[in-house]
C-alpha positions as CSV (number, residue, x, y, z in Angstrom):
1,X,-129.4,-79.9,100.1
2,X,-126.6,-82.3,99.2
3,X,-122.9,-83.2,100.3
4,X,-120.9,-83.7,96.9
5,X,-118.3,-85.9,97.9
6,X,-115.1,-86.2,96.0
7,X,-113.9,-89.4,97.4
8,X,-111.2,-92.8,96.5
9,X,-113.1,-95.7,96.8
10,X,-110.6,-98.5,97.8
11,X,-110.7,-102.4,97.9
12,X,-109.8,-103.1,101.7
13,X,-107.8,-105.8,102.5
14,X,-107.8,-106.6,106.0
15,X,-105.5,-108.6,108.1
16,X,-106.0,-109.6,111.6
17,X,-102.7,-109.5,113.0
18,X,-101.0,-109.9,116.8
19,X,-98.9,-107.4,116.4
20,X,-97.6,-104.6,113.7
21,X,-95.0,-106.5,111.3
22,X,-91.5,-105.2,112.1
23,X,-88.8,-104.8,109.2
24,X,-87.4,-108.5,108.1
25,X,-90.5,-109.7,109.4
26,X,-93.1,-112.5,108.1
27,X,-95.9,-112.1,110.1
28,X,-98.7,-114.8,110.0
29,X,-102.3,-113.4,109.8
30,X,-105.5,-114.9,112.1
31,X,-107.9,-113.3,109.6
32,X,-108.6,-111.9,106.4
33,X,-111.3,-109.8,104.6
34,X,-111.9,-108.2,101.3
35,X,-114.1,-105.0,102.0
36,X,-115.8,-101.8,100.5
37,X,-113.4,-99.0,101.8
38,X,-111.0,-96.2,101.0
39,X,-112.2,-92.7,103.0
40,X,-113.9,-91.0,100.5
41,X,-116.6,-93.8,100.5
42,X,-116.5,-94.0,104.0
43,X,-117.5,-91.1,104.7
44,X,-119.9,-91.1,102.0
45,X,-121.5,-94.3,103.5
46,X,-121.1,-92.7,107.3
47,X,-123.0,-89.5,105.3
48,X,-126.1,-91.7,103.7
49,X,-126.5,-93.6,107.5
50,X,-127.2,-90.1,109.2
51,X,-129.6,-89.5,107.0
52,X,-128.0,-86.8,104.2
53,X,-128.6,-86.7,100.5
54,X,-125.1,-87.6,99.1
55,X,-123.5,-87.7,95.7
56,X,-120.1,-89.6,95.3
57,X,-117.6,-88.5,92.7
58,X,-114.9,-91.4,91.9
59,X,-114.0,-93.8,89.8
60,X,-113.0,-97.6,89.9
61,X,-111.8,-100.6,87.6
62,X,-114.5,-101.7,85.2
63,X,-113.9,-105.1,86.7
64,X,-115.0,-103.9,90.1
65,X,-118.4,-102.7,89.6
66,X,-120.2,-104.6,92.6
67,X,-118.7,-102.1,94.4
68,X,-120.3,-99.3,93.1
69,X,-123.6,-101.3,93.5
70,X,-122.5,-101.6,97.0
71,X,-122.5,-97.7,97.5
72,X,-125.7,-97.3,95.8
73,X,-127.2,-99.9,97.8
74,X,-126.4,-97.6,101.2
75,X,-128.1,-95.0,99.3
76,X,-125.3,-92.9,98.1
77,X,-126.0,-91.4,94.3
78,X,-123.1,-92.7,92.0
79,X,-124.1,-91.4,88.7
80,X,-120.8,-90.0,89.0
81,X,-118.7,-92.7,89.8
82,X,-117.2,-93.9,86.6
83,X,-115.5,-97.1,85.5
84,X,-112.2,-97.2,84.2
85,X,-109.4,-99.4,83.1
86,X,-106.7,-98.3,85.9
87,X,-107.1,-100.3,88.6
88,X,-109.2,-99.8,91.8
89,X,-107.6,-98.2,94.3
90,X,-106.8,-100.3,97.7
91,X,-105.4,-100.4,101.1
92,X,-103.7,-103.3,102.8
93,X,-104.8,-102.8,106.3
94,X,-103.3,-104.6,109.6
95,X,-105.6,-104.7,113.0
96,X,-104.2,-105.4,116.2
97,X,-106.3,-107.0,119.1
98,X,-106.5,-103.5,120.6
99,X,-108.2,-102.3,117.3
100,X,-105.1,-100.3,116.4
101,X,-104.3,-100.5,112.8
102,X,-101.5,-99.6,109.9
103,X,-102.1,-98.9,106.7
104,X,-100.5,-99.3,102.7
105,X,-102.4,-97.4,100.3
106,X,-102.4,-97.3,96.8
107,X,-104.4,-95.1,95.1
108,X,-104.8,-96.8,91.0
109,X,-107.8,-94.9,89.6
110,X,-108.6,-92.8,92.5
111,X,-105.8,-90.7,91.0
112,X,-107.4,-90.2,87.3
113,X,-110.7,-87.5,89.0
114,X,-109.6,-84.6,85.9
115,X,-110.9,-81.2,85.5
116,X,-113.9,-82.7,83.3
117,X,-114.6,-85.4,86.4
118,X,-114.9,-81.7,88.4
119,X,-116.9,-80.0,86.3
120,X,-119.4,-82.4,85.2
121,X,-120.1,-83.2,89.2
122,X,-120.8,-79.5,89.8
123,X,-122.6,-78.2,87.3
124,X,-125.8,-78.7,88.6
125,X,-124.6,-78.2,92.0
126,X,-127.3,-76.0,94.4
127,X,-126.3,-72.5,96.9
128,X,-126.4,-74.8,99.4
129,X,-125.0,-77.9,99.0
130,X,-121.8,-78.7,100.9
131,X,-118.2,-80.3,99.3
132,X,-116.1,-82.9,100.6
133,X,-112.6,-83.5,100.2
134,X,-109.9,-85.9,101.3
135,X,-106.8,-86.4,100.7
136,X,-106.7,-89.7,98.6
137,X,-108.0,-88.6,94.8
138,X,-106.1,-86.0,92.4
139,X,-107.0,-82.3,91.6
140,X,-107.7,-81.6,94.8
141,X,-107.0,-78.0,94.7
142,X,-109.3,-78.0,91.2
143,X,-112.2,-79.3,93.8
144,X,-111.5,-76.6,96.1
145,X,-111.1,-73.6,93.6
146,X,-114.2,-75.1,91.6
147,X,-116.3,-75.1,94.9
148,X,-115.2,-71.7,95.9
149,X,-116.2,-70.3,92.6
150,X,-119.5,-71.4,92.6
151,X,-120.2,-70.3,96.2
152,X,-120.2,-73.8,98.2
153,X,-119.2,-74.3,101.4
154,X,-116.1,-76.8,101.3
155,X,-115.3,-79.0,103.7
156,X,-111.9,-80.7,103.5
157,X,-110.1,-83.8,105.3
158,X,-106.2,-83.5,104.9
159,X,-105.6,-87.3,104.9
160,X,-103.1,-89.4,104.7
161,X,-101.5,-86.1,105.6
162,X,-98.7,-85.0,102.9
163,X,-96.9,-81.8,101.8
164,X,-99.1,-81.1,98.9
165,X,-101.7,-80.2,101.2
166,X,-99.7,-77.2,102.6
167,X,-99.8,-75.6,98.4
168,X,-103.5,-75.9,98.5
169,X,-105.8,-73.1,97.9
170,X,-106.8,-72.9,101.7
171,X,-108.8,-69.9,102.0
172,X,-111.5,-72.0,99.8
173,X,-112.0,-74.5,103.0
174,X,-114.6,-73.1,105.7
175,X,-114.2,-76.6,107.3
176,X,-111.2,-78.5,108.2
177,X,-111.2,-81.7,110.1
178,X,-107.7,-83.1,111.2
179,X,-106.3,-85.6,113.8
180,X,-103.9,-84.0,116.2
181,X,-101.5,-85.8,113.8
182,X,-102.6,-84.1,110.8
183,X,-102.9,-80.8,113.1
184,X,-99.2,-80.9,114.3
185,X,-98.2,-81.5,110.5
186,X,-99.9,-78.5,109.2
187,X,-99.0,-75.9,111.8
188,X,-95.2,-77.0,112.3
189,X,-96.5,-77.3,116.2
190,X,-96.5,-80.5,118.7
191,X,-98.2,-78.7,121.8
192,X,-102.0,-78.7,121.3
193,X,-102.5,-74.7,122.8
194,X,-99.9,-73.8,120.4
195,X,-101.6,-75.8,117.6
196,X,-104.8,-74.1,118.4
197,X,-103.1,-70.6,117.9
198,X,-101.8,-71.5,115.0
199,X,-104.8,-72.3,113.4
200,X,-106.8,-69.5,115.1
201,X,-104.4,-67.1,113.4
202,X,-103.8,-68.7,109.7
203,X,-107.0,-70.3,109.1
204,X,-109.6,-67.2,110.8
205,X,-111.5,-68.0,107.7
206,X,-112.5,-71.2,108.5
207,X,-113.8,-73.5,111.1
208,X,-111.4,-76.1,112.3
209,X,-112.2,-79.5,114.0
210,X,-109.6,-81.4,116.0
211,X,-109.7,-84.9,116.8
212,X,-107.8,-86.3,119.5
213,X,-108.9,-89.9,120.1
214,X,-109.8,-91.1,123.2
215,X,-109.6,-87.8,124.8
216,X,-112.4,-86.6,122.6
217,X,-112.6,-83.9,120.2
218,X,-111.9,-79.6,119.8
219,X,-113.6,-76.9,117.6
220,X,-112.4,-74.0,117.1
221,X,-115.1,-71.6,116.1
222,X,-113.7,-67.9,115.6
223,X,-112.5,-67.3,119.5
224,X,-114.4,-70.0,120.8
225,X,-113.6,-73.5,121.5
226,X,-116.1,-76.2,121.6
227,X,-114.9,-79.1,123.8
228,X,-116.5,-82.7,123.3
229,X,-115.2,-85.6,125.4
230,X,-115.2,-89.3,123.9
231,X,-117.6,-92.0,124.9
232,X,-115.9,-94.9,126.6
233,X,-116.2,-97.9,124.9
234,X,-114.3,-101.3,124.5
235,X,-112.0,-100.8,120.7
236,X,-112.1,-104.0,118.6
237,X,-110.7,-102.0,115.1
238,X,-110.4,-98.0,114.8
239,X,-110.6,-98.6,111.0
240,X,-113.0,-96.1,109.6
241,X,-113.7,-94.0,113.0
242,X,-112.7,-90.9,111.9
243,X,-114.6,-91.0,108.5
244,X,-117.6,-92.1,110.6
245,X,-117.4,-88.7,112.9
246,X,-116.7,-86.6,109.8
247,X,-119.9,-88.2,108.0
248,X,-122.2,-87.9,110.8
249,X,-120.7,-84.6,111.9
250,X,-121.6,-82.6,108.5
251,X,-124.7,-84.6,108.3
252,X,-126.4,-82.9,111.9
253,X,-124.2,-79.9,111.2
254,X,-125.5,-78.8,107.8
255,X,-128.8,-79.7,108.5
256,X,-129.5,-77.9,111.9
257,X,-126.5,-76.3,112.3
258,X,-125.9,-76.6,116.2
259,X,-122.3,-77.6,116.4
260,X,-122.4,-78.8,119.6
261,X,-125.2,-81.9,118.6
262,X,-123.2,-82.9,115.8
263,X,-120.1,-83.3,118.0
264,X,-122.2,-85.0,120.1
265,X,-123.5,-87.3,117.6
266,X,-120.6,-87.9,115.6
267,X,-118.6,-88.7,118.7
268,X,-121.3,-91.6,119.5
269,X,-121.1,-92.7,116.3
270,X,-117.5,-92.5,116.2
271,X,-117.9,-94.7,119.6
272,X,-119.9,-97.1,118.1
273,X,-118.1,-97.5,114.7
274,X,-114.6,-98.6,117.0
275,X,-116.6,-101.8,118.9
276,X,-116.7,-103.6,115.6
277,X,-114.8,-104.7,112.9
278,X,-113.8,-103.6,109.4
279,X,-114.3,-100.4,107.8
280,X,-117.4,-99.3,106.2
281,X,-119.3,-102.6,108.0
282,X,-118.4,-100.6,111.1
283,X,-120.6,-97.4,110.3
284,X,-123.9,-97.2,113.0
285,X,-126.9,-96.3,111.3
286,X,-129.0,-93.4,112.8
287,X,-131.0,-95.1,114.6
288,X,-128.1,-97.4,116.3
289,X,-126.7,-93.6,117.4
290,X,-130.0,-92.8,118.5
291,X,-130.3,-95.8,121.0
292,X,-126.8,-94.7,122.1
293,X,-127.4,-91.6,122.9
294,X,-130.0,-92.3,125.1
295,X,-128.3,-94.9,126.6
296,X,-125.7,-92.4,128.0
């Protein structure tokens, strides 16, 4: 079995920062890094540390390639991850000392995945491999429809959250994973109950995972809710947190399928993932989630 993930692979360009820059405002940095990131290949790298066979569909500038190398090194298979000459997608990404951060993306060749790009990835695809989608590369709904049509189970992260993702061919998803941002934008709603209901009645088809942060994490599973609380930790930089629970969660869940340990275990990861810096450096391996766990 194997996740095929359609993914951006971004340059990251991290700032340490005091504070958020206002409007008007020059803002003097403390720190700066040039790092691997962009979600896609987070969560492919967050995906190869759990332990999962996983294939990364994206493409980068030609001039760029020791990035690729650096994917391959984590284990991820980039046979199709092609080089172009649009420029690599990247992010400019500012970290307060309480590990909050704001982010510019831009997306350069992230946006060039065609139909070809869709069908060459899937064409030896197996019954039971998985796909993953965010929201950062083009023809998405292409992904989705070309998933569902080969019978694969399709699991979808709606971010940065826009409107495009509201035209998408949603009965193709069986999993979605939002923040409770991302939630409220879907469903039009800003209390969680009504959030929940929302999604209970307009996406019955699929499962739907809800991320809230330090107050832990919901699945909604049909008419029952799974409730996971958050470890408590000490935040240094949320960068990457949430791609480190998605890859960690569809790792445990597709292999053993008990939703409940994969919430559990992507939550520790998760927890481990905010306590240090930068974005794909951040991502535990197994075994660091292992010696969590039992240290709970």
């Amino acid at each position: 079995m194997a996740v095929i993930n359609f993914g951006s692979i971004n340059i990251d360009h991290v700032y340490q920062v005091d504070h958020f820059v206002q409007p008007g405002e020059t803002l003097a940095s403390t720190d700066y890094q040039q790092l691997l990131g962009g979600k896609g290949a987070n969560q492919s790298i967050a995906l190869a540390k759990a332990g999962t066979n996983v294939r990364h569909v994206g493409k980068i500038h030609e001039s760029d390639a020791q990035f690729k190398q650096a994917m391959i090194k984590h284990g991820i298979d980039c046979k199709f991850v092609d080089c172009t000459d649009i420029p690599t997608g990247h992010a400019i990404i500012q970290v307060t000392p309480s590990g909050e951060n704001a982010i510019v993306l831009f997306g350069g060749a992230n946006q060039a995945i065609d139909d070809k790009d869709i069908l060459r990835a899937l064409d030896d695809a197996q019954p039971n491999d998985w796909v993953l989608t965010q929201n950062e590369t083009s023809n998405i709904d292409a992904v989705l429809s070309q998933a569902r049509e080969k019978s694969l189970k399709v699991a979808f992260n709606p971010a940065p959250m826009t409107e495009s993702v509201k035209s998408l061919p949603h009965d193709c998803i069986d999993l979605l994973i939002v923040n409770e941002v991302e939630a409220a934008e879907i469903s039009g709603c800003s209390d969680l109950a009504d959030i929940e209901a929302y999604f209970r009645k307009d996406w019955a088809h699929a499962e739907v995972i809800i991320t809230l942060g330090k107050a832990g994490v919901r699945m909604l599973r049909g008419e029952e809710t799974l409730e996971m609380p958050a470890f408590v930790v000490e935040a240094v930089d949320t960068t990457a947190a949430g791609d480190t629970f998605i890859g960690f969660f569809l790792s445990e869940y597709t292999y053993r399928g008990s939703a409940e340990h994969a919430l559990r275990r992507a939550c520790a990861a998760s927890a481990l993932a905010v306590t240090r810096v930068g974005a794909a450096q951040s991502i535990p391996d197994a075994q660091d989630v292992d010696a969590f766990l039992q240290r709970q």
